[in-house]
One Martini backbone bead per residue (centre of mass of N, CA, C, O) as a GRO file, in nm:
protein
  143
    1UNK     BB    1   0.097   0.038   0.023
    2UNK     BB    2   0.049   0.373  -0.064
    3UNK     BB    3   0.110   0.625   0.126
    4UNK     BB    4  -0.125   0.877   0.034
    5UNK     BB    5  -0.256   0.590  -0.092
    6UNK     BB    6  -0.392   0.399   0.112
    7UNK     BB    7  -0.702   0.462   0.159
    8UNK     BB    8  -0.799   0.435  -0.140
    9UNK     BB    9  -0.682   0.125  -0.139
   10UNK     BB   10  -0.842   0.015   0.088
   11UNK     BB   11  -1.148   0.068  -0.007
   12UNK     BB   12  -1.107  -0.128  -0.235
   13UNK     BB   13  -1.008  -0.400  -0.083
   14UNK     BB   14  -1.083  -0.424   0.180
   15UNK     BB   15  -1.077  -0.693   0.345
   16UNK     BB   16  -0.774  -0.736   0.208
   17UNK     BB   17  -0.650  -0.542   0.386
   18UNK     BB   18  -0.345  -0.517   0.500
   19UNK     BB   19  -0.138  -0.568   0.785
   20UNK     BB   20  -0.017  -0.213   0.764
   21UNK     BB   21   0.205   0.028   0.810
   22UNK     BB   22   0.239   0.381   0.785
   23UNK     BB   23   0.316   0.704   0.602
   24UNK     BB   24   0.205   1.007   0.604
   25UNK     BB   25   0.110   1.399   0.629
   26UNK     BB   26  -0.214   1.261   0.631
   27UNK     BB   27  -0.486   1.208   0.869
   28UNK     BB   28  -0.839   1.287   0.936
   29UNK     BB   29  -0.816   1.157   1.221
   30UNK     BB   30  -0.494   1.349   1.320
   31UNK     BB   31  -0.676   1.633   1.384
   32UNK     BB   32  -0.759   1.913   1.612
   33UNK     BB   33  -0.895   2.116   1.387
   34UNK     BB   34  -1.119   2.324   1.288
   35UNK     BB   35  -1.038   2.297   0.984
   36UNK     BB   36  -1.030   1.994   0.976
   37UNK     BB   37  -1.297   1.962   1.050
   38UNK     BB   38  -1.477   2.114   0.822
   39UNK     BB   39  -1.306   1.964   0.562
   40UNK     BB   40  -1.437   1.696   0.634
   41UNK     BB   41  -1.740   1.749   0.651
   42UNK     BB   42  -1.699   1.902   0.357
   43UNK     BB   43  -1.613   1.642   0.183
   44UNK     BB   44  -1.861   1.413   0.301
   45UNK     BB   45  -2.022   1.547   0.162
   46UNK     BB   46  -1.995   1.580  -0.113
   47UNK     BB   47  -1.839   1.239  -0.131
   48UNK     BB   48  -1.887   1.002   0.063
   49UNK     BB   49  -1.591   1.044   0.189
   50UNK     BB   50  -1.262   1.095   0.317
   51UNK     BB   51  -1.022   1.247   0.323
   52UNK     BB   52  -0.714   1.211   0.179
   53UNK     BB   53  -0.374   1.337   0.127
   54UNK     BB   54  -0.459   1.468  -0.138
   55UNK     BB   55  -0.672   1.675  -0.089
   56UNK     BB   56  -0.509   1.779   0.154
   57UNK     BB   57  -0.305   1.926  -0.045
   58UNK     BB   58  -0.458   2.114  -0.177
   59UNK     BB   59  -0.594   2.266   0.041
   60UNK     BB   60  -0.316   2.383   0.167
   61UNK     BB   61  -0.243   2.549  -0.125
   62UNK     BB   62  -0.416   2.743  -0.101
   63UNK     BB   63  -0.338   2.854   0.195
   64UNK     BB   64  -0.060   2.931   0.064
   65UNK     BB   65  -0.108   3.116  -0.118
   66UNK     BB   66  -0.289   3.325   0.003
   67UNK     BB   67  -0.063   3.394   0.187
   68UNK     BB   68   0.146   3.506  -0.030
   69UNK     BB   69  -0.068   3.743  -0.114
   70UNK     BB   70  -0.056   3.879   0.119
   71UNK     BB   71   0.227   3.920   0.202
   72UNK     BB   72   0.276   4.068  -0.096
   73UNK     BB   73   0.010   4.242  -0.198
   74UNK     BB   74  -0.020   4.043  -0.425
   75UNK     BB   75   0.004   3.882  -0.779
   76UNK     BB   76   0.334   3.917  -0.793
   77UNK     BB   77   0.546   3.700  -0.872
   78UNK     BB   78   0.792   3.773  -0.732
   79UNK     BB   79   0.621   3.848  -0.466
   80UNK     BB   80   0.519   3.560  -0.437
   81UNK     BB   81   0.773   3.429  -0.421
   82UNK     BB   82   0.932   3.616  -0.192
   83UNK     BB   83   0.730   3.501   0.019
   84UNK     BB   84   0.805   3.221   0.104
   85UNK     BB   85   0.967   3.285   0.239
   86UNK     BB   86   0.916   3.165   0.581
   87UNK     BB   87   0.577   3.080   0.522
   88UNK     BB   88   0.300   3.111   0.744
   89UNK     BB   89   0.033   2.888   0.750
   90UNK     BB   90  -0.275   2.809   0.755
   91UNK     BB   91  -0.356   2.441   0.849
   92UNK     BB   92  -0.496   2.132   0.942
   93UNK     BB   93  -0.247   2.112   1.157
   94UNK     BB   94  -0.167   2.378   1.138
   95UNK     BB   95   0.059   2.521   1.112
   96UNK     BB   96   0.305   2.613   0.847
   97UNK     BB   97   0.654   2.623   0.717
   98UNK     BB   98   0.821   2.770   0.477
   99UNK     BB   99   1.147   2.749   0.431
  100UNK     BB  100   1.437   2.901   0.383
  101UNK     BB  101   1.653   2.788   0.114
  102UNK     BB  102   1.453   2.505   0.067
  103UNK     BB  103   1.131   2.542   0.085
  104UNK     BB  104   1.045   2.338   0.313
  105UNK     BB  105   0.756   2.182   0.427
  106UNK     BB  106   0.626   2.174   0.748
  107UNK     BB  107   0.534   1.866   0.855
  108UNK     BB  108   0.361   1.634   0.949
  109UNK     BB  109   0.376   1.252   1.056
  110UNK     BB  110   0.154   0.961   1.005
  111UNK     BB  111   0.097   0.681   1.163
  112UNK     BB  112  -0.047   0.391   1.007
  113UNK     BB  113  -0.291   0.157   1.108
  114UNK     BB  114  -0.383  -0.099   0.897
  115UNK     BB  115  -0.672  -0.322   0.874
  116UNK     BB  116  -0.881  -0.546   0.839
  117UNK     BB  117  -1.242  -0.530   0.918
  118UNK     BB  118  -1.540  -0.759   0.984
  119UNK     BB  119  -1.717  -0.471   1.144
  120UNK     BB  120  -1.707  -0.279   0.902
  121UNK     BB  121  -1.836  -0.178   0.579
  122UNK     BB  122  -1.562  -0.116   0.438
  123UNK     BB  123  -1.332  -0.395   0.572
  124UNK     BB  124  -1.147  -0.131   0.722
  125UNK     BB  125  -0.913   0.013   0.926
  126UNK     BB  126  -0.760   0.255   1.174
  127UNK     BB  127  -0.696   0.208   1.510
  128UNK     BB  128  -0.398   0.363   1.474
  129UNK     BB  129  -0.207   0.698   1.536
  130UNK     BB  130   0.113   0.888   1.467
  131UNK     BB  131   0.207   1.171   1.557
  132UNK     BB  132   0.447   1.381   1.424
  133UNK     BB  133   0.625   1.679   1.432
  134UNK     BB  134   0.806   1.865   1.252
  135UNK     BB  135   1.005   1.963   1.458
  136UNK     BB  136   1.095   1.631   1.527
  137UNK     BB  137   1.170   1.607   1.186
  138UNK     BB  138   1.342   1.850   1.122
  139UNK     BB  139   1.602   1.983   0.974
  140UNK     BB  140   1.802   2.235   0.948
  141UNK     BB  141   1.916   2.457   0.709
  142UNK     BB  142   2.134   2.398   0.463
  143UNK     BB  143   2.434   2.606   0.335
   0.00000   0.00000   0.00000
C-alpha cells in the first residue's frame, strides 16, 4: 500500500486489506483542529467518503498561496514567489512553514495502522495512528 493513497487503496481492497503500518503527512482523523474539521465535514459531505492525503495537499495549497498573496501584497509573481521564504500559513495540522533556504514545508508525519476489519461496512480500519510533529522531524536548513 502506497504512502499518500494507502485510504483510497483500502476503500477499494477492504476486507483485503493488508495488516500494515505506514506514513505520510495527513490522515483525516489525526488533526483536532477547527480548519481540519470543517474540511472533513465538508468533504464528505460532497463526496461521501472521508478525505485522503491528496485532498488534504490540494486544500493546504489554496491556504499556502492565499497566504504568500497577502505577504506579498497582491499577485505580482516576483512578490509572491519572494513572499514563500519563510512563509506561515494556516493548515490542517495547525501552523505550517515553507522555510527559506530550501523552501520544504515543515508538516507533521502520521504513522497509520491499516488492517482488514469485517465489523465495519468499509472491510477494514485504522485503529492506531501516532502524530510525529514537523519541529520533531525536520532538521535546520544547510546552506
Amino acid at each position: 500500500i502506497a504512502g499518500g493513497g494507502s485510504l483510497g487503496q483500502s476503500t477499494q481492497l477492504g476486507k483485503d486489506t493488508p495488516d500494515i503500518w505506514n506514513q505520510y503527512d495527513y490522515f483525516y482523523k489525526a488533526f483536532n483542529t477547527p480548519l481540519n474539521t470543517q474540511f472533513v465535514k465538508d468533504y464528505q459531505t460532497a463526496y461521501k467518503t472521508p478525505p485522503g492525503s491528496w485532498a488534504a495537499q490540494c486544500f493546504k495549497s489554496i491556504y499556502a498561496y492565499a497566504a504568500a498573496f497577502t505577504k506579498a501584497g497582491g499577485t505580482d509573481f516576483a512578490k509572491v514567489l519572494a513572499a514563500f521564504d519563510d512563509l506561515t500559513f494556516q493548515s490542517l495540522e495547525g501552523d505550517v512553514l515553507i522555510r527559506k533556504g530550501d523552501h520544504q514545508a515543515a508538516v507533521s508525519v502520521v504513522m497509520r495502522h491499516f488492517k482488514a476489519d469485517a465489523s465495519v461496512p468499509e472491510g477494514f480500519s485504522v485503529p492506531e495512528w501516532k502524530v510525529t510533529t514537523a519541529k520533531d522531524t525536520l532538521g535546520p536548513v544547510k546552506h
